[in-house]
C-alpha positions, -999 to +999 in steps of 0.1 A: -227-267-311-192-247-317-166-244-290-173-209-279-214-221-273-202-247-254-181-229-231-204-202-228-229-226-218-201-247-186-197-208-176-238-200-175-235-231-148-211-225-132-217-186-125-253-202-117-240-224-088-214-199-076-227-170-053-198-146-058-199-151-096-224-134-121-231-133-155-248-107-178-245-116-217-207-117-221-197-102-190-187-121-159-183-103-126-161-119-100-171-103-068-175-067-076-148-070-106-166-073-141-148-090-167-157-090-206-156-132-219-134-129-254-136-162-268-104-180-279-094-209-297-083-224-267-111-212-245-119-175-230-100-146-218-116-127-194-103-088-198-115-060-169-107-024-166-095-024-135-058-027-127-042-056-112-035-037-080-063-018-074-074-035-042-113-050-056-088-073-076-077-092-041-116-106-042-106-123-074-072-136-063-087-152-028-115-165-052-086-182-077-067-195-043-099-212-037-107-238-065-072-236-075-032-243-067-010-220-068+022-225-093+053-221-082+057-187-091+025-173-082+018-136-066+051-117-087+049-086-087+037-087-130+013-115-125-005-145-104-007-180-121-031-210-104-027-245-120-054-278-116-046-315-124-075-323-141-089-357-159-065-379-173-031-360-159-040-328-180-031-296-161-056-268-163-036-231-161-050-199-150-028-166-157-039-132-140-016-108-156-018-069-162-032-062-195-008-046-221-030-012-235-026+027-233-059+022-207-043-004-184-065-032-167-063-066-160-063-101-184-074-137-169-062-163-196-076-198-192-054-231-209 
């Protein structure tokens, strides 16, 4: 099994045990908030139409402040970052940013 089946596969469970998550093919919705799953070398990046400040995106943030810790310099005005100390001392980095395009929208990059 590759790396992108395999994650695929931890975010089918997870979305399957999480009541405000939901998962149709390659698209994960948060809430209201749909997201399309790009697969990385490093993992996924979730990418949604919808603007960082368009209220439905506070869903998504409260959901983040729930499974994970802030950073330091979380809730700028450009972006929200959440951080969790996972097995053997490795931190686990989450990065809600605007996305950089002529349409706007929102990126969620996982590290």
């Amino acid at each position: 099994m590759d790396d992108s089946t395999h994650v695929m596969q931890q975010i089918r469970v997870i979305a399957e045990n999480d009541e405000i998550l939901s998962l149709n093919g390659t698209i994960l919705t948060i809430g209201n908030v749909p997201f399309k799953i790009n697969m990385t070398g490093n993992g996924a990046t979730l990418i949604s139409s919808i603007s960082l400040d368009d209220p439905k995106m506070e869903q998504v943030i409260k959901y983040f402040d729930s499974i994970y810790d802030p950073s330091p310099d979380n809730g700028t005005d450009d972006y929200y970052r959440w951080c969790k100390k996972g097995r053997e001392g490795v931190y686990h980095d989450v990065c809600m940013r605007p996305l950089h395009s002529d349409e706007g929208g929102t990126t969620i990059m996982f590290s």
